[in-house]
C-alpha positions in Angstrom: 14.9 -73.3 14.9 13.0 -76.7 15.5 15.6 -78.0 17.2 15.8 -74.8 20.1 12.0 -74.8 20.3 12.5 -78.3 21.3 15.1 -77.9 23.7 13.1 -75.3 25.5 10.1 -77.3 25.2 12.0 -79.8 27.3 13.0 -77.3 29.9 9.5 -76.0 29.9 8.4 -79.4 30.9 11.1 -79.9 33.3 10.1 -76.5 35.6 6.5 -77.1 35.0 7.0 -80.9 36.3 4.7 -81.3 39.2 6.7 -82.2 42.3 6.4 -85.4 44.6 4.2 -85.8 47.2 6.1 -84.0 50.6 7.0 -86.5 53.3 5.0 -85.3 56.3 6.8 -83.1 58.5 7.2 -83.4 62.4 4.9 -81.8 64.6 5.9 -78.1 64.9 6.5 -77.4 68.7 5.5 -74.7 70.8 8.9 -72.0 69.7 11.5 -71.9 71.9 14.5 -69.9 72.2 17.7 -72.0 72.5 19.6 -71.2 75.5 23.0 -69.9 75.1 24.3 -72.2 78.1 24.1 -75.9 78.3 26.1 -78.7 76.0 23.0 -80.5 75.6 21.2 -76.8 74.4 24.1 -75.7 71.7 23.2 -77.4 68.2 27.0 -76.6 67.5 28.3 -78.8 70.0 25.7 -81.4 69.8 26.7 -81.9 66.0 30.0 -81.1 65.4 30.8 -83.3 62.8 27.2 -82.7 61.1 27.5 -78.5 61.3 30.9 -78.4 60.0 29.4 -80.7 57.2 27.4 -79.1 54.1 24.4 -80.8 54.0 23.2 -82.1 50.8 19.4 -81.0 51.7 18.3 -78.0 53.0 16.1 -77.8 56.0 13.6 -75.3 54.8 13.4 -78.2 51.8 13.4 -80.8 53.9 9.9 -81.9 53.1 10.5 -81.9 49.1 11.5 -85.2 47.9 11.0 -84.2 44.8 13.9 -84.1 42.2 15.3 -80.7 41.6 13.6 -78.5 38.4 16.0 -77.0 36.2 17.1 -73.6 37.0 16.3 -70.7 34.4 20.3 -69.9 33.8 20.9 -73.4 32.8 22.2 -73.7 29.8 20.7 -76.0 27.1 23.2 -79.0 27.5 22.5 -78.7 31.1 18.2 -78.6 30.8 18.2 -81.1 28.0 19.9 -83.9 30.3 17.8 -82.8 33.1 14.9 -83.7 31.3 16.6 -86.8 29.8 17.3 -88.0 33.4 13.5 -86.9 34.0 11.8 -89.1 31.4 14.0 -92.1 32.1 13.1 -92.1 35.9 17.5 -91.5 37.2 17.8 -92.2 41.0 19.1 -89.5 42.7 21.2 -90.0 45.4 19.9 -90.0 49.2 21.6 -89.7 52.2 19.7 -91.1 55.0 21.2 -90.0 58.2 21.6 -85.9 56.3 18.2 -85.8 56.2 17.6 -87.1 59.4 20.0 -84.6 60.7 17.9 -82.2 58.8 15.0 -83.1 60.1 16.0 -83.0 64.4 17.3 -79.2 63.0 14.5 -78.1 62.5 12.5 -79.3 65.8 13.1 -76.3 68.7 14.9 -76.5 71.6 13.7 -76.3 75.1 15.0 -73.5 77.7 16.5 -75.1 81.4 13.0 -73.3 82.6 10.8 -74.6 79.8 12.6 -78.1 80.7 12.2 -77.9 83.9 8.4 -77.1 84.0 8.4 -80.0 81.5 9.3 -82.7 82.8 7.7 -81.7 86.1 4.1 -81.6 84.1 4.8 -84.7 83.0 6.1 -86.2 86.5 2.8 -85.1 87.8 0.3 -86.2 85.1 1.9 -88.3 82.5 1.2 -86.9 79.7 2.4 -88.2 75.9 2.8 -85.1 74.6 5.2 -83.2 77.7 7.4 -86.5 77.2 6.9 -86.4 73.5 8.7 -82.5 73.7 11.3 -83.9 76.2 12.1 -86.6 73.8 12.4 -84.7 70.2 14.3 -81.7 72.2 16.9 -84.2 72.9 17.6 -85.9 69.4 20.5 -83.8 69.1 22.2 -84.9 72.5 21.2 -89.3 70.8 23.1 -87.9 67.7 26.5 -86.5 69.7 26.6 -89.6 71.5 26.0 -92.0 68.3 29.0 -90.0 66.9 31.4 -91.4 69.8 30.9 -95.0 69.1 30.9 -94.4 65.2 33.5 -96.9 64.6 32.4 -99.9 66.7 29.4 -100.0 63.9 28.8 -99.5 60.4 25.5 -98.2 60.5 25.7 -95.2 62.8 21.5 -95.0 62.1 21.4 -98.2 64.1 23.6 -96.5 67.1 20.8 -93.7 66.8 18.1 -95.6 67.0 19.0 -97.8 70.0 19.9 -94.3 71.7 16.5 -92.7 71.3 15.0 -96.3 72.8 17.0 -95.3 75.9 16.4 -91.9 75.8 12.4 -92.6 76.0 13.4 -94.9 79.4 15.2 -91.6 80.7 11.9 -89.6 80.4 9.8 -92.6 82.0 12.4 -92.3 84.7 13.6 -89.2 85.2 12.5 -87.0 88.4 12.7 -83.2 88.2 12.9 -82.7 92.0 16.3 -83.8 92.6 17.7 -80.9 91.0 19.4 -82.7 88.1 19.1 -81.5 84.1 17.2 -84.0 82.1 20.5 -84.6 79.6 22.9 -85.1 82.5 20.3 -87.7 83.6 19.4 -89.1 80.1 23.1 -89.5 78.5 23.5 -92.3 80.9 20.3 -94.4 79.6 21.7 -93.3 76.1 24.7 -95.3 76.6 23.4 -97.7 78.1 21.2 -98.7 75.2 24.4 -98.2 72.6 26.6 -100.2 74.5 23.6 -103.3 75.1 23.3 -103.6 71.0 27.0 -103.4 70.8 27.3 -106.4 72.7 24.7 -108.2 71.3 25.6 -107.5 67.5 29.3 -107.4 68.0 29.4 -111.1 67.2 27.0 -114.2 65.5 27.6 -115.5 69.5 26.8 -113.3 72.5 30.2 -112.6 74.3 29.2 -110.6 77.1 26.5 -112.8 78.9 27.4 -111.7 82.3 28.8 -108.7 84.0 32.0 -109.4 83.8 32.2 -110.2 80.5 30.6 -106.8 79.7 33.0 -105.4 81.7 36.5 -106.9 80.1 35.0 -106.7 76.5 34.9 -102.8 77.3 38.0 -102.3 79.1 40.4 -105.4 78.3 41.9 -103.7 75.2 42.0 -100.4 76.6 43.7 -101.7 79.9 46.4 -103.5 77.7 47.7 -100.5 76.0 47.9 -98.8 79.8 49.7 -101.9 80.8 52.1 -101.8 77.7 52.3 -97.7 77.8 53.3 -98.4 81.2 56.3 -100.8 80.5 54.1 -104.1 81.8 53.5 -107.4 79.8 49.3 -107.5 79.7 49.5 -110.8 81.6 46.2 -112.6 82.3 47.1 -112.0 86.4 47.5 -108.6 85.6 45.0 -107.9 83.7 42.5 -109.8 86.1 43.8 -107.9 89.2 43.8 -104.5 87.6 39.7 -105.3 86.2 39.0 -106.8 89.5 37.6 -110.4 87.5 38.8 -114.1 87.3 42.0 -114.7 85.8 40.4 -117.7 84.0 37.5 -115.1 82.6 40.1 -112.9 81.0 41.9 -116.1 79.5 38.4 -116.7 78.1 37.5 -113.0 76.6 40.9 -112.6 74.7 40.5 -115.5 73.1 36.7 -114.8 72.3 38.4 -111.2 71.3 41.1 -112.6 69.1 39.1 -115.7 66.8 35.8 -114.8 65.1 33.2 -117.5 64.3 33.3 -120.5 62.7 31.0 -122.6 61.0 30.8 -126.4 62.2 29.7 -127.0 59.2 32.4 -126.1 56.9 34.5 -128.5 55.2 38.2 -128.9 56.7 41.0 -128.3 54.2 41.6 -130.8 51.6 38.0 -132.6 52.0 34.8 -131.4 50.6 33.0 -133.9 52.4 34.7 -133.7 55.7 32.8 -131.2 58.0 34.8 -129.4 60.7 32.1 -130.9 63.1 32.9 -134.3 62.1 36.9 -134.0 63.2 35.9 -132.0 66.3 36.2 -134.4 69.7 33.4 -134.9 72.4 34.5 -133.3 75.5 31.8 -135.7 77.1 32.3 -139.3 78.7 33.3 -141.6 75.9 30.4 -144.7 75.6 32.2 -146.9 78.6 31.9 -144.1 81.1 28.1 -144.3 80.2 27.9 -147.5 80.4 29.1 -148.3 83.5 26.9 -145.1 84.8 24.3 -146.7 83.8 24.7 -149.8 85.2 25.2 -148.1 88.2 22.4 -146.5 88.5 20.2 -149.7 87.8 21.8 -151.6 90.6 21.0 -148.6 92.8 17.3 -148.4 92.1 17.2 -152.4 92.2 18.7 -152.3 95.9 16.8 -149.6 96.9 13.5 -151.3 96.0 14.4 -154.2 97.2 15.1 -152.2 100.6 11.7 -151.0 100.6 9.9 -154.4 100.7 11.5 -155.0 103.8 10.0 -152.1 105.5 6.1 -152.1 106.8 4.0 -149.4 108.7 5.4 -146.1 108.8 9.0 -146.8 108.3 7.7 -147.5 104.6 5.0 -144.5 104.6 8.3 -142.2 105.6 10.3 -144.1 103.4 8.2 -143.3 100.3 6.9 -140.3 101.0 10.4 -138.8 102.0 13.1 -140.3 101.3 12.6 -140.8 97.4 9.7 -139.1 96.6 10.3 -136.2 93.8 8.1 -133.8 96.4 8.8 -135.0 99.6 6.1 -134.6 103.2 7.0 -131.8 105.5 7.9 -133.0 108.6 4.6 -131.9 110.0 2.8 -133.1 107.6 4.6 -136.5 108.3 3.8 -136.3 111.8 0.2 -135.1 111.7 -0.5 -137.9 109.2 0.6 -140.8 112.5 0.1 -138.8 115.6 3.7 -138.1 116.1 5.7 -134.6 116.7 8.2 -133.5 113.6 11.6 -134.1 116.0 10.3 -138.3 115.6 9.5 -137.9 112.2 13.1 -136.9 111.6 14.8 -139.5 113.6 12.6 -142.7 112.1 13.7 -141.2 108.9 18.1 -140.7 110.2 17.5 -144.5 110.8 16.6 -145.5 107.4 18.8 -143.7 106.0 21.8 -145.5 107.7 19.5 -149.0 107.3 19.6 -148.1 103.6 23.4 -147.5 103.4 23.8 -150.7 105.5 21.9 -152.8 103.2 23.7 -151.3 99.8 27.0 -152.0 101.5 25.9 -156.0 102.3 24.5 -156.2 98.6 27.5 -154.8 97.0 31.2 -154.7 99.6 32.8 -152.7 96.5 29.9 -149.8 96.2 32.4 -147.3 97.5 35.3 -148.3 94.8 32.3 -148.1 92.1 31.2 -145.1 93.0 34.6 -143.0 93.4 35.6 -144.7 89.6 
């Protein structure tokens, strides 16, 4: 008899166990009925894969966190290991994205009329709460499109999340008077936003930089398979005609597509000390092409300083103050400075310049050779 009055002691203690705190719900919204009409109005066909899906929370207990009490028709093996699970604090499992499907649930739906007047409202007087209904209405239509790109990423929370960023740009954005629905309008900012984090988390290195880029890392696999289904090698001239890019850029994106990252700081095989940077050649000019740049470029300044002494008068003030200054004179500003019109400025300076090449070609007959080397 000690033993049972324990047992139910424990299940006493379990049901009388005070429950956590409640997460705070949402807002509750001004009711609305959900129009029969609409894709983006029919929770059904917003969530397919969540609706057919049992949920492991229910959304009139959405805001419990607490864990479950033992139910009266347990039996005793059943309340005695709910307790023990009880006193030694068990984790129960926690499905974010079910409850945050719960959650959206239970916000209402606007009508096309309650939308409408909206979204007008807040076209006219920007206010945070119209575009905070617009915004929570539409979860649901984030949510369907998260679903589509459910295998480019392993956390479809992060798909919903950059979706809703883009679905607050549609509301800043959207204008009621040209007759178009606020979700045919917004699932184009949606995906948007989805396919901008795809790009920039599909790899450790941005591949899509440019348009282009975004473009074939989109469509180059998908125009492939039409090429093969079609009976066509995917050839790079092909592929660039059919995308309308650069041959050279598609060359580029399949093998971006095909090779992930490497570290330059890995050891090659067979060396622990070898990195792969250190076995990697410089695609830069090896130390005699800088030398002989340099050299160059000494002589040049030498010659052309030594030009400059034998100017005097203006032919030096134009020389300096135009021909190698980092900000050069306007012409007017030139000919305002000695009394002359732009039209001489220009032709003192057309002679110096051929003066100057004159000069470099007396100091040094082989410039040209040099230069072309």
């Amino acid at each position: 008899m000690a033993v049972k009055r324990k047992k139910g002691a424990r299940k006493s203690a379990a049901r009388k166990a005070p429950a956590a705190e409640p997460v705070p719900a949402l807002p509750v919204l001004t009711p609305a009925v959900a129009p029969a009409e609409g894709p983006a109005d029919e929770p059904a066909h917003l969530l397919p894969e969540a609706a057919s899906a049992r949920l492991p929370i229910d959304p009139e207990d959405a805001d419990d966190d607490s864990e479950p009490a033992a139910h009266p028709d347990d039996d005793d093996g059943a309340g005695e290991g709910a307790g023990d699970a009880s006193e030694r604090g068990a984790l129960v499992p926690f499905d974010p994205l079910s409850r945050y499907i719960a959650e959206i649930r239970r916000i209402p739906l606007l009508t096309r009329e309650e939308e409408v007047e909206v979204a007008r409202r807040y076209h006219r007087d920007h206010d945070p709460r119209d575009a905070y209904r617009l915004v929570t209405a539409n979860l649901r239509l984030v949510v369907k499109i998260a679903y589509e790109f459910a295998r480019a990423s392993k956390n479809l929370l992060d798909l919903i999340q950059e979706g809703n960023v883009g679905l607050m740009e549609a509301v800043k954005n959207f204008d009621p008077n040209r007759g178009i629905r606020f979700p045919s309008y917004a699932v184009w900012w949606v995906r948007a936003y989805i396919y901008r984090y795809l790009i920039n988390n599909w790899r450790l290195v941005k591949i899509g930089t440019t348009q282009a880029q975004r473009k074939l890392f989109f469509n180059l696999r998908k125009e492939m398979d039409r090429l093969q289904a079609e009976g066509f090698e995917p050839q790079p001239r092909l592929l660039a005609q059919r995308l309308g890019v650069k041959e050279s850029e598609v060359i580029e994106m399949r093998e971006r597509l095909g090779h992930s990252e490497l570290s330059l700081d890995q050891p090659v095989a067979g060396s622990e000390e070898t990195a792969l940077l250190d076995v990697i050649s410089d695609p830069g000019q090896n130390p005699e092409s800088e030398l002989a740049a340099s050299e160059f470029r000494n002589f040049a300044r030498d010659r052309v300083e030594a030009f400059a002494k034998t100017l005097s008068g203006k032919e030096l003030e134009i020389f300096q103050h135009r021909l190698i200054a980092e900000e050069p004179m306007t012409l007017q500003a030139m000919g305002d400075k000695f009394g002359i019109s732009r039209e001489r400025v220009r032709q003192i300076e057309s002679r110096l310049k051929r003066q100057l090449r004159d000069y470099v070609k007396s100091q040094a007959p082989d410039i040209d050779q040099a230069r072309g080397a």
